[in-house]
N, C-alpha and C positions, 0 to 999 in steps of 0.2 A: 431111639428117641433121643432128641438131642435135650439135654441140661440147660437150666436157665443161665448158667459162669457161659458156659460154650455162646449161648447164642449172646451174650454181651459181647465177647469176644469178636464173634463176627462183625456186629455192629462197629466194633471200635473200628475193627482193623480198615472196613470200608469206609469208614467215616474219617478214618487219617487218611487213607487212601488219597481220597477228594480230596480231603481239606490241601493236602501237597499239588495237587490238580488247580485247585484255585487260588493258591495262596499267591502270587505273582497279579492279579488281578485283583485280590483283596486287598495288597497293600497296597497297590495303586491306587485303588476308589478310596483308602484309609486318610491316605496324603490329601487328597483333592476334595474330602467332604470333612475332614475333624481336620487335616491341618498337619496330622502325625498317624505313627499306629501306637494303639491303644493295647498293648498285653492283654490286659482284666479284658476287653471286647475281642481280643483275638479269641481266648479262651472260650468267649461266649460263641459265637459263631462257631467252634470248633464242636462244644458240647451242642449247638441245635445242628449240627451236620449228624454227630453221631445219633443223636436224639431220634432223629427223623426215619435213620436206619433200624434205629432199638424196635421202632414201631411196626415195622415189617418183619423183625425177625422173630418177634415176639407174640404175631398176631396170625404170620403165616406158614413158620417152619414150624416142623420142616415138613417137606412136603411129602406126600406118603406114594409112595407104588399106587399105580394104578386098580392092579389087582386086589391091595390091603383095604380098599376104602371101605368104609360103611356110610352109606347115604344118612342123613338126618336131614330134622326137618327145620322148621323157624320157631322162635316165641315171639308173639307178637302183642304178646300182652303186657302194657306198660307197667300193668302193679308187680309184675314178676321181682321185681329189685323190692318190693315189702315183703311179699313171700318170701324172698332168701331170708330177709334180717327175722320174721317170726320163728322163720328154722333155727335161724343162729342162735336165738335169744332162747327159745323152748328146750332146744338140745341139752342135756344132759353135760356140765364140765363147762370150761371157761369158753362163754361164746366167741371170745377176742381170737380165738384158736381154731371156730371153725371154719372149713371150709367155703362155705355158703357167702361168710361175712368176709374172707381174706381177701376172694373172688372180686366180692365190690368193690373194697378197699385200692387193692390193684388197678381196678379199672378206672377207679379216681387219681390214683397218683400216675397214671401212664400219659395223660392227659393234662395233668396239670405243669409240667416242663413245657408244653405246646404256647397253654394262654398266657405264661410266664414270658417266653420267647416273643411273641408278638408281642405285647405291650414295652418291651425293652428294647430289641433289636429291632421289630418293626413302627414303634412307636405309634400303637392303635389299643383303640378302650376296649372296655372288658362287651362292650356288643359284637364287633369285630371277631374276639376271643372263640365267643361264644358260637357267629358262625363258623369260624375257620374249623373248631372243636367238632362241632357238630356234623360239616362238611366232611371234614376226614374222615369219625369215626362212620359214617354213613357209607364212604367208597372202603372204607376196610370191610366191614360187613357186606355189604354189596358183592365186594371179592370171593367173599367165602362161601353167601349164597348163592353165585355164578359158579362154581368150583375154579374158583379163580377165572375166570371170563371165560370158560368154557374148556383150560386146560383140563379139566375133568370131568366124568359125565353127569354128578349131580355133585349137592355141596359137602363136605366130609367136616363140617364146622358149622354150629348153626347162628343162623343171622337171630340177634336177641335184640328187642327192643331195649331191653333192659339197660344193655352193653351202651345205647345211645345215649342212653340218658346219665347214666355215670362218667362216661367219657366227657360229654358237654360240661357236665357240672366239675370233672377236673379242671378241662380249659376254665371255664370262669373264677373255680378257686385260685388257679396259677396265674392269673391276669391280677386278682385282687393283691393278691401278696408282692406282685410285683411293681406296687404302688408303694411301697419300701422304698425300690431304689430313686436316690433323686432324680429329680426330673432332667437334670442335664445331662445323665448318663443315659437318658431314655431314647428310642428313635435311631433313623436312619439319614436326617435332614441335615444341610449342610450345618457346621459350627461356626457361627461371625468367628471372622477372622482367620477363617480355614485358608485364605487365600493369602497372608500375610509370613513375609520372609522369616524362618526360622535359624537357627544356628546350626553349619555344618561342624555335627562331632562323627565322630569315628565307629560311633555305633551306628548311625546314618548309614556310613556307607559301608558296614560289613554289611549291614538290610540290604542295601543296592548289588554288594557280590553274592550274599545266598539268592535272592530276586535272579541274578544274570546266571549261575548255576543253574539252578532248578529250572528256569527255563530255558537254557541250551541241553538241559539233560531231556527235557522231554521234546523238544523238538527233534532231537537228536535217534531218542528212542522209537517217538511215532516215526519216522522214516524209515527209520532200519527196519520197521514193522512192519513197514508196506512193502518196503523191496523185499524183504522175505518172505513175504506171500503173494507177491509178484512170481517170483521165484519159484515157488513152490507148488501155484493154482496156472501159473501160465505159460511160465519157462520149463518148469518141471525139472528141476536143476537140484535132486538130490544132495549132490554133494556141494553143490555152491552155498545151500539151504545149512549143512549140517558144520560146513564150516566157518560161515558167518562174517567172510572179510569182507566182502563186498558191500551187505548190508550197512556192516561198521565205519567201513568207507567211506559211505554213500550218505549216511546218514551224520556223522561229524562233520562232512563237508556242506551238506546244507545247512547244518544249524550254524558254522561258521560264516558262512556268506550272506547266511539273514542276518545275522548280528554284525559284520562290515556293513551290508546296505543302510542297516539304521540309522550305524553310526555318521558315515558317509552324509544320508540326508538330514539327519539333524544333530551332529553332533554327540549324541550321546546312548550309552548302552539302553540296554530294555531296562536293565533294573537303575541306573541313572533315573530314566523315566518316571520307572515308579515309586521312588522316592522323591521326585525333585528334586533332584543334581544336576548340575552341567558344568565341563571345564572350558575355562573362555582365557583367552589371555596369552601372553608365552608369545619366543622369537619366532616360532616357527609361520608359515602361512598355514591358512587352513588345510589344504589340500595336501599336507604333510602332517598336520598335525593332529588330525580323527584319524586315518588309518596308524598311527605310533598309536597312537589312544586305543586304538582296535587291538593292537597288537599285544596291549600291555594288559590284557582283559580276560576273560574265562576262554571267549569265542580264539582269539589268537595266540593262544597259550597252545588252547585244543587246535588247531589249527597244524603250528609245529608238531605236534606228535601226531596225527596223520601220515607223515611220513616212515612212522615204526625206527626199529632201530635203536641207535643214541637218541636220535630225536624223540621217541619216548621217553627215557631217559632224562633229556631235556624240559622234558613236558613235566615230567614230577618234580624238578630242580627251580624251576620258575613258579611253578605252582605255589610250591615252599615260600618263594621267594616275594611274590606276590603277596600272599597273606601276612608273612611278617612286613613289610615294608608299609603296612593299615599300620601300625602302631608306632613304624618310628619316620614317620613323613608328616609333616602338620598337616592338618585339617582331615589325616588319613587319606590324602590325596594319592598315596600309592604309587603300585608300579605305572598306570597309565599316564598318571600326573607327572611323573618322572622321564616317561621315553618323553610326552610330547611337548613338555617344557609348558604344561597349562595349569592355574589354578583350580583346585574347587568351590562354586559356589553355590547358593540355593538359588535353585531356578528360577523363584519368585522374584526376584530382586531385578532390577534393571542391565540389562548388558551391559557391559561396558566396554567401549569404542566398538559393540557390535559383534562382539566377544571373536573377532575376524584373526587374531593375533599379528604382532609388529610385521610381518613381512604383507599380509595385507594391506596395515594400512599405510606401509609406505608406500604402496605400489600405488593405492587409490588417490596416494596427496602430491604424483607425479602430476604432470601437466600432460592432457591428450593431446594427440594430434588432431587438428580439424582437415 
């Protein structure tokens, strides 16, 4: 039997899991719809990520042996939730301690982080709350009455009206209270001004190097995931399987060449991107000066140490070098700002000559030949 610590546990850890899954794509949508990321809102998203997982681990684990089951059946009787509270109340000793009454209490607070979340993160009233609330707790029960959709051969959890009706009235208590927070921190809808030039500081673009990490690691990692079970279901290549260069290979070299091609067509890294960055400027032409820019990045750092060796070696020395060089380069323009001789600015702001750098635009204020 697992412990309720244990199955938070689970919760958290799948709930971070994700939340590192989407967070490249959160800070993205964060720039383009508030303007910035929001800490106190990251945290919020984080806790309704975990939130969402508490609810299944809490309502379905853990799951039992086929063999252990014992069939039950439904209550479908809605006063069942007054019959607990006349137990609680008649019982003998402090009713706040029984069973009967904890039971409900729980199944009001499991519910009420849901209508809370909507009305905050979703920006919808407490009707919304109310069906969202009552929606879920409906397919949770439904689960349990199917033995989860059929994983089972009857339900080993019984489906309680009761369960419905305290869940609902969570979501609507959790929507109510979260008429607390002001209403500008409420919602999903763009913020006026979301689209207006901000000031590039140096914590900007450590967000833009964790963003370009985090997603060359996982690009990096689903590949090598596939060629290993490429390997594994079709080559059947044991030992290429058990020693993993190839995979490792195969895999830093595409997340490297997706990250040149990006740069290549627009200039700038994924996590540039997703904060609203870009380097415009500098002697060099273009076509010199994204791939230095590429070079001086997570993707062409990794890149060099693809070749093993010193070049590893290499790889951990510019890594280093990279990271300090955010703090002592203005605007934290960094190692890339440095190879390609370009500045940093916020993307929102106007190019300037086209952000093509001098050897461009000398070329284009020559005179053609007709």
């Amino acid at each position: 039997m697992l412990s309720p610590v244990l199955l938070g546990v689970i919760a958290i850890a799948i709930g971070l899991a994700l939340g590192l899954v989407l967070f490249v794509p959160f800070v993205a949508i964060s720039y383009r719809r508030r303007g910035r990321l929001s800490f106190l809102r990251l945290l919020l998203w984080l806790a309704a990520l975990i939130y969402f997982w508490a609810i299944w681990t809490y309502t379905l684990l853990p799951l039992p042996e086929p063999e252990t089951i014992r069939c039950v059946g439904a209550i479908l009787d809605p006063l069942s939730v007054l019959d607990d509270l006349r137990t609680a109340f008649r019982a003998p000793g402090n009713p706040l301690t029984h069973p009967a009454l904890l039971q409900l209490v729980f199944n009001v607070l499991l519910f009420a982080p849901l209508g809370f979340f909507v009305r905050v993160l979703g920006g919808r009233g407490v009707g919304i709350a109310v069906l969202v609330g009552f929606g879920l707790s409906l397919f949770v029960e439904t689960t349990q009455l199917t033995g989860v959709w059929g994983l089972y051969p009857c339900a080993y959890r019984f489906f309680d009206v009761g369960d419905l009706i305290t869940n609902t009235l969570g979501a609507l208590l959790g929507s109510v209270v979260a008429m607390l927070v002001p209403r500008e921190h409420r919602g999903s809808a763009a913020l006026p001004g979301a689209a207006d030039p901000r000031p590039v500081t140096r914590g900007r673009r450590a967000l833009a190097m964790l963003c370009d990490g985090l997603g060359f690691w996982f690009v990096d990692a689903g590949v090598a995931i596939a060629v290993q079970l490429f390997l594994s279901q079709v080559v059947r290549d044991r030992r290429a399987v058990v020693d993993g260069g190839i995979a490792g290979l195969l895999g830093g070299a595409a997340a490297s060449a997706l990250w040149l091609a990006v740069i290549l067509v627009t200039g700038r890294s994924v996590g540039d991107i997703a904060v609203q960055l870009r380097y415009e400027g500098g002697p060099l032409p273009r076509a010199l000066a994204r791939p230095l820019r590429w070079l001086g990045g997570v993707a062409g750092i990794g890149a060099i140490g693809l070749a093993g060796g010193l070049f590893s070696t290499a790889e951990g020395v510019l890594t280093v070098l990279a990271c300090a060089m955010l703090f002592f380069t203005h605007d934290g323009r960094g190692l890339p700002g440095v190879l390609s001789g370009q500045e940093l600015r916020d993307a929102r702001t106007p190019a300037t000559s086209s952000g093509t750098g001098a050897g461009d635009q000398a070329a284009s204020a020559r005179p053609r030949r007709q």
